[in-house]
PDB file with one MODEL, atoms N, CA, C and O in Angstrom:
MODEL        1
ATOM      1  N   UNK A   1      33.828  -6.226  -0.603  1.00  0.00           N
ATOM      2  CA  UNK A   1      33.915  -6.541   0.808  1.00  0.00           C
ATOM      3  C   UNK A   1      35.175  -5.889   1.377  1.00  0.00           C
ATOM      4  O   UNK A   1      36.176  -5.890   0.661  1.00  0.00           O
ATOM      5  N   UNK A   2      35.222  -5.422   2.395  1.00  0.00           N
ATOM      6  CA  UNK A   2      35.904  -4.890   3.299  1.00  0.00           C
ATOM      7  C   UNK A   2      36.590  -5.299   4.671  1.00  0.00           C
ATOM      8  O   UNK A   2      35.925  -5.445   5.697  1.00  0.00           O
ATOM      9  N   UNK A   3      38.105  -5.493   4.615  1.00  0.00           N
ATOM     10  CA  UNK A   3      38.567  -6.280   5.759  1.00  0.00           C
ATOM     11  C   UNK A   3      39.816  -5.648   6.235  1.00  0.00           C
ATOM     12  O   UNK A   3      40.493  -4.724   5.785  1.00  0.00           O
ATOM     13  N   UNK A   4      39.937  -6.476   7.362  1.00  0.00           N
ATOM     14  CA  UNK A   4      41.111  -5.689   8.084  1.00  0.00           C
ATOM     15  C   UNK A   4      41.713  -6.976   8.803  1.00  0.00           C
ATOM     16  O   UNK A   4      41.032  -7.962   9.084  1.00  0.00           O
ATOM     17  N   UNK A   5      42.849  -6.865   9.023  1.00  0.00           N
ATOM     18  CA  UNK A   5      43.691  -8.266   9.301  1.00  0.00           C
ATOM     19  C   UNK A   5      44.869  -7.391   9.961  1.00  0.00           C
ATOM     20  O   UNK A   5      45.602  -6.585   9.389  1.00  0.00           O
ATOM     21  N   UNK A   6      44.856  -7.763  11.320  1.00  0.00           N
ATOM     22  CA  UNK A   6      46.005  -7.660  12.631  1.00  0.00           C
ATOM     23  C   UNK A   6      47.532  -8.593  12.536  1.00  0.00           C
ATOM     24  O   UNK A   6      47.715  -9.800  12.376  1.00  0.00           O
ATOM     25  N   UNK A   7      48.188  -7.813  12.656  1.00  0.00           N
ATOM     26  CA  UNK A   7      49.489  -9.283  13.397  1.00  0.00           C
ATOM     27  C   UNK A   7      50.428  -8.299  14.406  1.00  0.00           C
ATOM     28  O   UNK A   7      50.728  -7.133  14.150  1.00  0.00           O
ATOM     29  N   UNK A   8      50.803  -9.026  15.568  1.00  0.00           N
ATOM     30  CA  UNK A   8      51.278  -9.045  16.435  1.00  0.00           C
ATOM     31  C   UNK A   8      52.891  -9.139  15.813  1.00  0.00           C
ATOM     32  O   UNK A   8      53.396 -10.026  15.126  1.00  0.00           O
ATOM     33  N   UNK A   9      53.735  -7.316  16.558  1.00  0.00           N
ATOM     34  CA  UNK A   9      54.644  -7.281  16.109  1.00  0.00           C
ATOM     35  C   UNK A   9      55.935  -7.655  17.333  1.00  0.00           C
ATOM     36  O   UNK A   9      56.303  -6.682  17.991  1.00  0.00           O
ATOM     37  N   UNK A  10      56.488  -8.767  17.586  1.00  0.00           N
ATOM     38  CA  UNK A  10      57.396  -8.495  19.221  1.00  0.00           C
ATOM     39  C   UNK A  10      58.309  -7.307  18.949  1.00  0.00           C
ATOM     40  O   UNK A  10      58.756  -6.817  17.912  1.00  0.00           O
ATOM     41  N   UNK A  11      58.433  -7.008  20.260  1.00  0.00           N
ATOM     42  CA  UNK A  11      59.637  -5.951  21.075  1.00  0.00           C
ATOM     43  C   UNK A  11      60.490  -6.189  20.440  1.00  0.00           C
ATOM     44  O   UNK A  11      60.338  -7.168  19.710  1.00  0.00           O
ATOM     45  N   UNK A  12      61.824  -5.445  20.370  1.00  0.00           N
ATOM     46  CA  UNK A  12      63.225  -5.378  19.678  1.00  0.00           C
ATOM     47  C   UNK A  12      63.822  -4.490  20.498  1.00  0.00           C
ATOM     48  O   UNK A  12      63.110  -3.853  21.274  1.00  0.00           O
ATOM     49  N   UNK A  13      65.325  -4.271  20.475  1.00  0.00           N
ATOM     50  CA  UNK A  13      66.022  -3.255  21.403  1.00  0.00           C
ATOM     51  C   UNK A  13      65.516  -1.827  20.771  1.00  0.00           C
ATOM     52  O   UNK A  13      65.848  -0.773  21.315  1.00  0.00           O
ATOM     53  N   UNK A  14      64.934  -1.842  19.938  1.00  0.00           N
ATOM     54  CA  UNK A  14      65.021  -0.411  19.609  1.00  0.00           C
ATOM     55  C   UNK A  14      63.166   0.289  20.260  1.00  0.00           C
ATOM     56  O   UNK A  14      62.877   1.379  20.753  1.00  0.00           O
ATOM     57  N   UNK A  15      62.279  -0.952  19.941  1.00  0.00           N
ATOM     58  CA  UNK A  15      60.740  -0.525  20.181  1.00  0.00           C
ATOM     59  C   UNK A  15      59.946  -1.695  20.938  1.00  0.00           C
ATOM     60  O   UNK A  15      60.217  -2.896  20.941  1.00  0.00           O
ATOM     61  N   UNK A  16      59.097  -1.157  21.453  1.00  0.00           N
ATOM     62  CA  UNK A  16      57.910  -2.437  22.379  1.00  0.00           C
ATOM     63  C   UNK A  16      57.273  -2.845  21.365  1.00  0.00           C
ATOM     64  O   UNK A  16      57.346  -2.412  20.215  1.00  0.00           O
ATOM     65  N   UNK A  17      56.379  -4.025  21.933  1.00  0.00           N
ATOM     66  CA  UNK A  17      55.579  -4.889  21.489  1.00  0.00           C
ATOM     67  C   UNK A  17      54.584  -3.454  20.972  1.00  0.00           C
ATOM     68  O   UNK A  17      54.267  -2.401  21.525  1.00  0.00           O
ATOM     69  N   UNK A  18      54.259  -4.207  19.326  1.00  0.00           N
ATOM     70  CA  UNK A  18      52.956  -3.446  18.724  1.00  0.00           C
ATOM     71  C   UNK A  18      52.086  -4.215  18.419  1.00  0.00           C
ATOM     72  O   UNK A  18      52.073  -5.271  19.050  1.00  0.00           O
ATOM     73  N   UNK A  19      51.149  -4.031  17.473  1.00  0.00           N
ATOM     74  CA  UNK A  19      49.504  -4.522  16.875  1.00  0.00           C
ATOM     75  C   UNK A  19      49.610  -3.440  15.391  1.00  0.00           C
ATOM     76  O   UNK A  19      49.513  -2.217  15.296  1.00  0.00           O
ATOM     77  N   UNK A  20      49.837  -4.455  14.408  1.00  0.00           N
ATOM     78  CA  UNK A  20      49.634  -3.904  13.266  1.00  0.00           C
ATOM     79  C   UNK A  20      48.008  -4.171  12.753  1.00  0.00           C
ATOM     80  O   UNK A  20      47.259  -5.144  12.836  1.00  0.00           O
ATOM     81  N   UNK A  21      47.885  -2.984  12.261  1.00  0.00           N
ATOM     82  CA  UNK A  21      46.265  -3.227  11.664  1.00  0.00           C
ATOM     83  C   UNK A  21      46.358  -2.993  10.245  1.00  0.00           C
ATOM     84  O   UNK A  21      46.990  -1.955  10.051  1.00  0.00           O
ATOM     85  N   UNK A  22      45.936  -3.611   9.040  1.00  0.00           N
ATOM     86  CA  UNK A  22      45.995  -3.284   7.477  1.00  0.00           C
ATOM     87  C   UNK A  22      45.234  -4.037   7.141  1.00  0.00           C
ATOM     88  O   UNK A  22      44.873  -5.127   7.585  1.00  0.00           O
ATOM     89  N   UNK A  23      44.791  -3.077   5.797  1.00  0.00           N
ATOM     90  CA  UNK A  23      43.733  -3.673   5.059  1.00  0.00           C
ATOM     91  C   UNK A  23      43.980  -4.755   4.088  1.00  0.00           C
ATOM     92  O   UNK A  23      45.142  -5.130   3.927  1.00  0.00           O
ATOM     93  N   UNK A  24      43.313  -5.132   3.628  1.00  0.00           N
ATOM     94  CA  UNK A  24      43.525  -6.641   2.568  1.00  0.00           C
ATOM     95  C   UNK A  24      44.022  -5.761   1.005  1.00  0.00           C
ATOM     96  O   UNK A  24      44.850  -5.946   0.114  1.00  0.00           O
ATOM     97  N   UNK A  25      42.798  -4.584   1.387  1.00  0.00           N
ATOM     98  CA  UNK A  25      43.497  -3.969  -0.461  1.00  0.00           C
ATOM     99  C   UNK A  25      44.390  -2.841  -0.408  1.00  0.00           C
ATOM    100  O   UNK A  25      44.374  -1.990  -1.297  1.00  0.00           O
ATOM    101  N   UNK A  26      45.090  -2.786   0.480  1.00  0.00           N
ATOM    102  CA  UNK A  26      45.898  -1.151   0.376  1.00  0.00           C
ATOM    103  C   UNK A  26      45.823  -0.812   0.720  1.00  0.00           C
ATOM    104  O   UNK A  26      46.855  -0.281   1.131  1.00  0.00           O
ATOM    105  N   UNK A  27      44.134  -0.204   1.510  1.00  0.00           N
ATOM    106  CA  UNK A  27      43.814   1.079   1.764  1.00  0.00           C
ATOM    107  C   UNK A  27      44.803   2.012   3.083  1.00  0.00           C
ATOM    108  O   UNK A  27      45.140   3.186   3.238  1.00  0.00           O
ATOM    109  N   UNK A  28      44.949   1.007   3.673  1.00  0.00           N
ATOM    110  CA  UNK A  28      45.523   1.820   4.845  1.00  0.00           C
ATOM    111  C   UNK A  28      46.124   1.193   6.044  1.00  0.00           C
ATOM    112  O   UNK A  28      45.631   0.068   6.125  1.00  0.00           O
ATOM    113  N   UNK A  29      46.703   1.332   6.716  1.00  0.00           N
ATOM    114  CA  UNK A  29      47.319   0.387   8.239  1.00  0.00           C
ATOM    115  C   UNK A  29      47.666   2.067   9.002  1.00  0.00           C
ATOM    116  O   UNK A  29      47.702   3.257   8.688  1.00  0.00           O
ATOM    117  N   UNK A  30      47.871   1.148  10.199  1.00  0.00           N
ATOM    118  CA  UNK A  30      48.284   2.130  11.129  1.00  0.00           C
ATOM    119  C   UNK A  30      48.749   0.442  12.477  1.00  0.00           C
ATOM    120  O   UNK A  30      48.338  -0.700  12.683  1.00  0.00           O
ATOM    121  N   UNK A  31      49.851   1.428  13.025  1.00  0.00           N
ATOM    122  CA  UNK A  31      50.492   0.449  14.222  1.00  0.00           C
ATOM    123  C   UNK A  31      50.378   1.071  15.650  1.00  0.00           C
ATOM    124  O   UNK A  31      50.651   2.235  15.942  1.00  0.00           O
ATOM    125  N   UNK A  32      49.926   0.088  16.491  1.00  0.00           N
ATOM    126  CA  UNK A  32      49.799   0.781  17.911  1.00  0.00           C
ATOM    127  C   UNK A  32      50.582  -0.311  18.916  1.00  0.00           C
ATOM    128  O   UNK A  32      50.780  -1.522  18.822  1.00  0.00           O
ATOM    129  N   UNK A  33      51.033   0.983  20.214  1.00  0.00           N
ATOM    130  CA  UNK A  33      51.539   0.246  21.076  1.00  0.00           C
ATOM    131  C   UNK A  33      50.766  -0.857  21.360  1.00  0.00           C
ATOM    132  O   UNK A  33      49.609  -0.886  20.939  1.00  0.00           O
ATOM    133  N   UNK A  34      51.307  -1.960  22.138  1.00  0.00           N
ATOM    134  CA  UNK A  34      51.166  -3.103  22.844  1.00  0.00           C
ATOM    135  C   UNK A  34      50.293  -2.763  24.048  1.00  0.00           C
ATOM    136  O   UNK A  34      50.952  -2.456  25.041  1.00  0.00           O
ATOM    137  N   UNK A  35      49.262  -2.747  24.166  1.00  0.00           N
ATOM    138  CA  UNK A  35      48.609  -2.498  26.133  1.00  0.00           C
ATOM    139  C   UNK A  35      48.501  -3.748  26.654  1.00  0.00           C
ATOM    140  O   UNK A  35      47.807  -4.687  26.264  1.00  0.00           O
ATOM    141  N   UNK A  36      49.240  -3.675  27.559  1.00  0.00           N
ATOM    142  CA  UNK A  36      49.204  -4.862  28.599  1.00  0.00           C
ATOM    143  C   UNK A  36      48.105  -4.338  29.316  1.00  0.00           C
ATOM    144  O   UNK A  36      48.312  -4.169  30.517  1.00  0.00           O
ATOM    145  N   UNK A  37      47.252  -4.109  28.984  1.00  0.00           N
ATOM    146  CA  UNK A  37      45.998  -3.843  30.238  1.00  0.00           C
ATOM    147  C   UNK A  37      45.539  -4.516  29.605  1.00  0.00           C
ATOM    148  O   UNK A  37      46.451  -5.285  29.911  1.00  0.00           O
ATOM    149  N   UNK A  38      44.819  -5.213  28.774  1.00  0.00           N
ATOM    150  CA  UNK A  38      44.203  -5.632  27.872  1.00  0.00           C
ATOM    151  C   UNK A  38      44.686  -7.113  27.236  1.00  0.00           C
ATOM    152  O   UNK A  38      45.827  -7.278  26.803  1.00  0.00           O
ATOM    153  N   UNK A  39      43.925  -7.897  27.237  1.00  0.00           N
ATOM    154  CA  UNK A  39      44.788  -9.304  26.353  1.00  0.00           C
ATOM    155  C   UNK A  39      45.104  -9.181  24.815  1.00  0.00           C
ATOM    156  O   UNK A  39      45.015  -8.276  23.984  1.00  0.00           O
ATOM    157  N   UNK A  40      45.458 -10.321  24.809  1.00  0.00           N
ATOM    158  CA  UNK A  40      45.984 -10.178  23.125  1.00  0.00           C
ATOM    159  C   UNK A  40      44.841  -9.818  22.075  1.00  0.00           C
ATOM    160  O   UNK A  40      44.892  -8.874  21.287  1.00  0.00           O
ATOM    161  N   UNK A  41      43.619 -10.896  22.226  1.00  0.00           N
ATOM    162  CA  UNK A  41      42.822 -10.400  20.983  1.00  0.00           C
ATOM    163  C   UNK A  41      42.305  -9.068  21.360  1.00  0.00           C
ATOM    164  O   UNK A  41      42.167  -8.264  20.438  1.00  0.00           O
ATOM    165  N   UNK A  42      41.912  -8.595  22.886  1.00  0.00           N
ATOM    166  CA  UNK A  42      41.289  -7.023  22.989  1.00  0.00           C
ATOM    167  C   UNK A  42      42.551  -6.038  21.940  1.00  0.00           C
ATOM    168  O   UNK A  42      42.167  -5.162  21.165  1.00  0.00           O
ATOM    169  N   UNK A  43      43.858  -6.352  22.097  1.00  0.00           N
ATOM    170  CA  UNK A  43      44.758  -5.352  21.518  1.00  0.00           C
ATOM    171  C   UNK A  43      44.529  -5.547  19.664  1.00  0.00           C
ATOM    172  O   UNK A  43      44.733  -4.741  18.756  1.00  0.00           O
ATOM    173  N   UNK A  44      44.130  -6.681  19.647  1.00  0.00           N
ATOM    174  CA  UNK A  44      44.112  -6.749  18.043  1.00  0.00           C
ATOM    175  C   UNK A  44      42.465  -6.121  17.727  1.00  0.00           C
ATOM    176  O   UNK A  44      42.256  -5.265  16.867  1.00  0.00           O
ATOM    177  N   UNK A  45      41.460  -6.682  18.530  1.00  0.00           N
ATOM    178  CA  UNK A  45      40.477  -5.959  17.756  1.00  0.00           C
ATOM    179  C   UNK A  45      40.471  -4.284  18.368  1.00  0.00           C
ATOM    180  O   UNK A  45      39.613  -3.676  17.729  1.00  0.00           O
ATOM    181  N   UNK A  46      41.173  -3.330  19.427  1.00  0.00           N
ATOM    182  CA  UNK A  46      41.111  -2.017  19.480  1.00  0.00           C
ATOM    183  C   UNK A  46      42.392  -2.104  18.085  1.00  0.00           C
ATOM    184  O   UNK A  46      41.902  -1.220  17.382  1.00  0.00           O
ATOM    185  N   UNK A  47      43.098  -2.373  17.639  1.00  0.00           N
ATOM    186  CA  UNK A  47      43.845  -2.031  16.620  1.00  0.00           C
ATOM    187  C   UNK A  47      43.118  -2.071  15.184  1.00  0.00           C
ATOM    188  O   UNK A  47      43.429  -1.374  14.217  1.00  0.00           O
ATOM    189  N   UNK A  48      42.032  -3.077  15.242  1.00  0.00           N
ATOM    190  CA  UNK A  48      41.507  -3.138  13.973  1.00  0.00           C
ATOM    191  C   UNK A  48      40.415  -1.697  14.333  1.00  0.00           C
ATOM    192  O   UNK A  48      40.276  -0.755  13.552  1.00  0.00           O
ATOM    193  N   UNK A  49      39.955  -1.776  15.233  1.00  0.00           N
ATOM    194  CA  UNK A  49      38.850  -0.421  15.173  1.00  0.00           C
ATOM    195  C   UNK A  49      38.912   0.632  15.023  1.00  0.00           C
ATOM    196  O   UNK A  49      38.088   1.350  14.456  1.00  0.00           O
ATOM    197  N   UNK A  50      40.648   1.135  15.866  1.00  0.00           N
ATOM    198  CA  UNK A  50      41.394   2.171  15.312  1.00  0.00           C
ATOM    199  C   UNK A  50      41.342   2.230  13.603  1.00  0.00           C
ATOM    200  O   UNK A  50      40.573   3.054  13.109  1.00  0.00           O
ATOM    201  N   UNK A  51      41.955   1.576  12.921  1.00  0.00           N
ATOM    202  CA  UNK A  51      42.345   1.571  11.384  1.00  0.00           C
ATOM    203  C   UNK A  51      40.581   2.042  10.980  1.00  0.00           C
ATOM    204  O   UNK A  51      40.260   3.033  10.324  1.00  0.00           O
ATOM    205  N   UNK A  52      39.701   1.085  11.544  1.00  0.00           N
ATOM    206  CA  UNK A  52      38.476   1.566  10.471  1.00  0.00           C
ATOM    207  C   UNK A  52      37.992   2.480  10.758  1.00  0.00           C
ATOM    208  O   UNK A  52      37.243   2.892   9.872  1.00  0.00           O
ATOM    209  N   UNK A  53      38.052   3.417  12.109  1.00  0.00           N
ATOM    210  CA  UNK A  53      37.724   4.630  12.297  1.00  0.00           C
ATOM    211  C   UNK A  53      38.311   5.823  11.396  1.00  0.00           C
ATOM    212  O   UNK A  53      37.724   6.796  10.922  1.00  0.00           O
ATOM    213  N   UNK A  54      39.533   5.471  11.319  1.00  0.00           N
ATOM    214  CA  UNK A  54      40.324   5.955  10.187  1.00  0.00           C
ATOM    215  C   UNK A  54      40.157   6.307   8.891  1.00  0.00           C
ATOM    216  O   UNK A  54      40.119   7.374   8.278  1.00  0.00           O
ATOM    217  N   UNK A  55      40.059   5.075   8.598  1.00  0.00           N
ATOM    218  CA  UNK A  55      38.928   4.776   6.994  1.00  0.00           C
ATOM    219  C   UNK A  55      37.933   4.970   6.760  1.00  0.00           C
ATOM    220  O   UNK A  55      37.529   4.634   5.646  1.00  0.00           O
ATOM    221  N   UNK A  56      36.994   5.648   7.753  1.00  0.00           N
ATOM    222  CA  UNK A  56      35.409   6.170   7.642  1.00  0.00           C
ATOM    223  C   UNK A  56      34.609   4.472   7.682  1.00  0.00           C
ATOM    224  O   UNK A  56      33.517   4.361   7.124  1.00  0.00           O
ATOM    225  N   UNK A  57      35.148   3.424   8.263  1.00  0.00           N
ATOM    226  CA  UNK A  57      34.412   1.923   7.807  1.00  0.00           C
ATOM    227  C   UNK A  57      33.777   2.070   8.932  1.00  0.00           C
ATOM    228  O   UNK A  57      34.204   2.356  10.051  1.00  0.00           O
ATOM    229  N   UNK A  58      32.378   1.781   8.431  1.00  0.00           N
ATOM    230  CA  UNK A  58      31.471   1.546   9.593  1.00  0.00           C
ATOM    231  C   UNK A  58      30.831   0.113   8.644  1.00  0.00           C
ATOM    232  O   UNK A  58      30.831  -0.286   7.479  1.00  0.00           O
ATOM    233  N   UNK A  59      30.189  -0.419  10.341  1.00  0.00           N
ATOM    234  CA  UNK A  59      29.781  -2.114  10.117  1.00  0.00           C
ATOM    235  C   UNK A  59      29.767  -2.565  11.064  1.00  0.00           C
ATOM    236  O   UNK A  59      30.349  -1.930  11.943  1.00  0.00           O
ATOM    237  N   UNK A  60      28.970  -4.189  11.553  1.00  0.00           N
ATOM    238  CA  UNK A  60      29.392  -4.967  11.987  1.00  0.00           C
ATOM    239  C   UNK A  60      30.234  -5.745  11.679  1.00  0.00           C
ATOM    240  O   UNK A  60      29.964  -6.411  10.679  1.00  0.00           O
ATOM    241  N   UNK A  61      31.552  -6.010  12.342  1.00  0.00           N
ATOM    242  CA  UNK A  61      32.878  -6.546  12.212  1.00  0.00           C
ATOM    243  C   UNK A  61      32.459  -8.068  12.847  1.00  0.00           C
ATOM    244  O   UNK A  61      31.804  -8.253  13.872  1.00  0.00           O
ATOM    245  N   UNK A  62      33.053  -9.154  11.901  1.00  0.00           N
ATOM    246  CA  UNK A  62      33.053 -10.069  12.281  1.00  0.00           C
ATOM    247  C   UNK A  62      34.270 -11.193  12.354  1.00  0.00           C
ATOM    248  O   UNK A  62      34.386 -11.895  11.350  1.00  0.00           O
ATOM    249  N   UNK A  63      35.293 -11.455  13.580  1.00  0.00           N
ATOM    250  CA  UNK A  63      36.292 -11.739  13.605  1.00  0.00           C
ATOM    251  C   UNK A  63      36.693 -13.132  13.480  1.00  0.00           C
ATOM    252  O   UNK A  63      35.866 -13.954  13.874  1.00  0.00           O
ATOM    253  N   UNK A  64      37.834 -13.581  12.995  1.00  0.00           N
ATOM    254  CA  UNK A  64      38.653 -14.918  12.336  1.00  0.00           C
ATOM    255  C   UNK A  64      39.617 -14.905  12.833  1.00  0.00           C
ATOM    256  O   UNK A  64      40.234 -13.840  12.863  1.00  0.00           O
ATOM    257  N   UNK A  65      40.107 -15.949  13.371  1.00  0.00           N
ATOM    258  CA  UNK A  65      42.006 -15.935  13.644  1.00  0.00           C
ATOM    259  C   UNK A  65      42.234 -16.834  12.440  1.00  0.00           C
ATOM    260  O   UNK A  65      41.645 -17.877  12.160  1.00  0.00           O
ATOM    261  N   UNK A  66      43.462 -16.054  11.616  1.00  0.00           N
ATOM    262  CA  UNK A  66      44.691 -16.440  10.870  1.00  0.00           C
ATOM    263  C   UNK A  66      45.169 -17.544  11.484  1.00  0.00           C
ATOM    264  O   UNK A  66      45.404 -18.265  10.514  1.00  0.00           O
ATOM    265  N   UNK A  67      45.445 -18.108  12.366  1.00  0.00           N
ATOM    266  CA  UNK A  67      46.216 -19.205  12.699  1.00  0.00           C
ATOM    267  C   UNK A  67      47.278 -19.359  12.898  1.00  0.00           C
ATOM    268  O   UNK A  67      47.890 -18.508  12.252  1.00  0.00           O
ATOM    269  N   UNK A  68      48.098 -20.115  13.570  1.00  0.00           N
ATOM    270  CA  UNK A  68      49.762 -19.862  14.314  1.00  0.00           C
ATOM    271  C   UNK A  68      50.378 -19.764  13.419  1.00  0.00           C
ATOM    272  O   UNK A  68      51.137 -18.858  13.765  1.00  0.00           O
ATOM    273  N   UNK A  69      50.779 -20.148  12.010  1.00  0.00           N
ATOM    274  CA  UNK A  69      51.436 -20.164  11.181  1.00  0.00           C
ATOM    275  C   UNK A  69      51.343 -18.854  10.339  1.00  0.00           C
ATOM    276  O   UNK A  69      52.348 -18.557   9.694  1.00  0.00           O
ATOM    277  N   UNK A  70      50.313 -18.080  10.273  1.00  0.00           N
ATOM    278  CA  UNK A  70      50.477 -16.568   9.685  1.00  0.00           C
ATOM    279  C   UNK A  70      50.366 -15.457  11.302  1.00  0.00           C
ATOM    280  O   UNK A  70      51.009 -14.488  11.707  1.00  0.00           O
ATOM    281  N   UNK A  71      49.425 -16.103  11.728  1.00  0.00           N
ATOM    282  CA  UNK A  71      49.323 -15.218  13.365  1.00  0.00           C
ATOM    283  C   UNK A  71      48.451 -13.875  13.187  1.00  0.00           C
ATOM    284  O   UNK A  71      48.311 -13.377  12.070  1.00  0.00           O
ATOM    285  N   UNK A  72      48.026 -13.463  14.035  1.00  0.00           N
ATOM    286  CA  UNK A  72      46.948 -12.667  13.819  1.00  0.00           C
ATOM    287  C   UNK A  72      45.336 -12.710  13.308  1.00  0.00           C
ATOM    288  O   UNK A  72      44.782 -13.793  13.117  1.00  0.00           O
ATOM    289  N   UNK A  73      44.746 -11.615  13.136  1.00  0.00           N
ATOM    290  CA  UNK A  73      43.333 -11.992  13.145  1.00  0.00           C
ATOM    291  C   UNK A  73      42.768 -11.305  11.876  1.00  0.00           C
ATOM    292  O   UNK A  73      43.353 -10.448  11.214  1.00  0.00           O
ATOM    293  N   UNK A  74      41.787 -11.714  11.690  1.00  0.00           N
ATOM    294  CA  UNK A  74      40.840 -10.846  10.838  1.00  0.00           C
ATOM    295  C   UNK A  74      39.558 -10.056  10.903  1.00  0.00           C
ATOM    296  O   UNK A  74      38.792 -10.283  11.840  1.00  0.00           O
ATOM    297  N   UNK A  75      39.405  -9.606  10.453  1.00  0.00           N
ATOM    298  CA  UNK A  75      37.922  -8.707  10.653  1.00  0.00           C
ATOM    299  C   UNK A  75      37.278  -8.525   9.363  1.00  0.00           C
ATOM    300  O   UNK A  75      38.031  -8.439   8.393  1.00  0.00           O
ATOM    301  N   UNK A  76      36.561  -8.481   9.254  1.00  0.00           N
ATOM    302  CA  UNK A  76      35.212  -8.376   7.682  1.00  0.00           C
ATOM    303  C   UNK A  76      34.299  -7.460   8.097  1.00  0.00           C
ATOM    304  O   UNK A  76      34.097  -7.710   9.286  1.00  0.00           O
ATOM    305  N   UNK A  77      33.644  -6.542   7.759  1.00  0.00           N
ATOM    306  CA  UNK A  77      32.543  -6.037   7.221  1.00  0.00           C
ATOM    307  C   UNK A  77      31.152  -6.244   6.743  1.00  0.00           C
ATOM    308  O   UNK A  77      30.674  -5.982   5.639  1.00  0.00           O
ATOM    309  N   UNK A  78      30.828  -6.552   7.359  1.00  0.00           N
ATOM    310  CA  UNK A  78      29.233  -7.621   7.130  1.00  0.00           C
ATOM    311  C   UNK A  78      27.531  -6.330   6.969  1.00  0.00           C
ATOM    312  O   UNK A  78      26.536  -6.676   6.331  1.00  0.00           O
ATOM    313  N   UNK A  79      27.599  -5.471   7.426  1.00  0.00           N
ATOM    314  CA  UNK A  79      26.319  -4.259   7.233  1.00  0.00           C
ATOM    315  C   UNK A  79      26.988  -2.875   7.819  1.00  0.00           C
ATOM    316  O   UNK A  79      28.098  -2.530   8.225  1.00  0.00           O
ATOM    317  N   UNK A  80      25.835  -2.339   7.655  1.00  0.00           N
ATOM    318  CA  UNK A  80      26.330  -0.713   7.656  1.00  0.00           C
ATOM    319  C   UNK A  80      26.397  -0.549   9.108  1.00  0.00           C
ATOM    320  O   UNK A  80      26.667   0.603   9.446  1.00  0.00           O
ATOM    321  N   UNK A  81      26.174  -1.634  10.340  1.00  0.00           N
ATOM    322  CA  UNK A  81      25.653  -1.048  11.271  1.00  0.00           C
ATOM    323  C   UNK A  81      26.717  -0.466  12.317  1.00  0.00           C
ATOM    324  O   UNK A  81      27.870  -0.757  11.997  1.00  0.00           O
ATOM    325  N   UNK A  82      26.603   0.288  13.493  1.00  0.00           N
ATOM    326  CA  UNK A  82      27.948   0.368  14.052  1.00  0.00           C
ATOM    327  C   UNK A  82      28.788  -0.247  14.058  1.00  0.00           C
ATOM    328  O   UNK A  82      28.376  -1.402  14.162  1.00  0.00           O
ATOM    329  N   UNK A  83      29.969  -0.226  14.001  1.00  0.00           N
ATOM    330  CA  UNK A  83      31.518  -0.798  14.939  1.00  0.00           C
ATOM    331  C   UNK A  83      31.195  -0.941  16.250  1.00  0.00           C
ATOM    332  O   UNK A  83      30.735   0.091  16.739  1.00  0.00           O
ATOM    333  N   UNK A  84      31.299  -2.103  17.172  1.00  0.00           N
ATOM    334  CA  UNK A  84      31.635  -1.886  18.548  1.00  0.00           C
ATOM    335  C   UNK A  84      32.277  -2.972  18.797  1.00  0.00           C
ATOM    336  O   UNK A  84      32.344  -4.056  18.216  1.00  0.00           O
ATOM    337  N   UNK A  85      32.901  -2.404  20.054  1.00  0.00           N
ATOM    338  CA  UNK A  85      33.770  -3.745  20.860  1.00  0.00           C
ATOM    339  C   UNK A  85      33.059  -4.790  21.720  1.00  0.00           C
ATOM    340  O   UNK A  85      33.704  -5.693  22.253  1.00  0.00           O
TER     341      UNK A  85
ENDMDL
END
């Protein structure tokens, strides 16, 4: 099985708010700016879709929130069928 799990990185003096995207086994992450056009979970699941476009993962993605105490979300892999938002 195949997953991808977001967390929300805050601003610092040096960089803005990001959206980390990584996989559960290694395979890969990638970090994107913060879009305030967009709410919080739209920025976490375009961050998770980014990463699996990446990774060649195609599927229906099916999403979980982690909960306040780890923060961020999850995504799974459930069939071969497209990715969409």
């Amino acid at each position: 099985m195949q997953s991808i799990l977001t967390k929300y990185i805050p601003a610092t003096n040096m960089r803005g708010s990001r959206i980390k995207a990584y996989t559960s086994g290694k395979a890969g992450s990638l970090t994107l700016p913060y879009d305030h056009a967009l709410n919080a979970n739209a920025n976490h699941m375009h961050a998770a879709y980014e990463l699996a476009k990446k990774l060649g993962w195609r599927g229906q993605f099916i999403e979980g929130d982690l909960g306040d105490k780890v923060g961020g979300n999850v995504y799974v892999i459930l069939t071969d069928a497209s990715f969409t938002l």
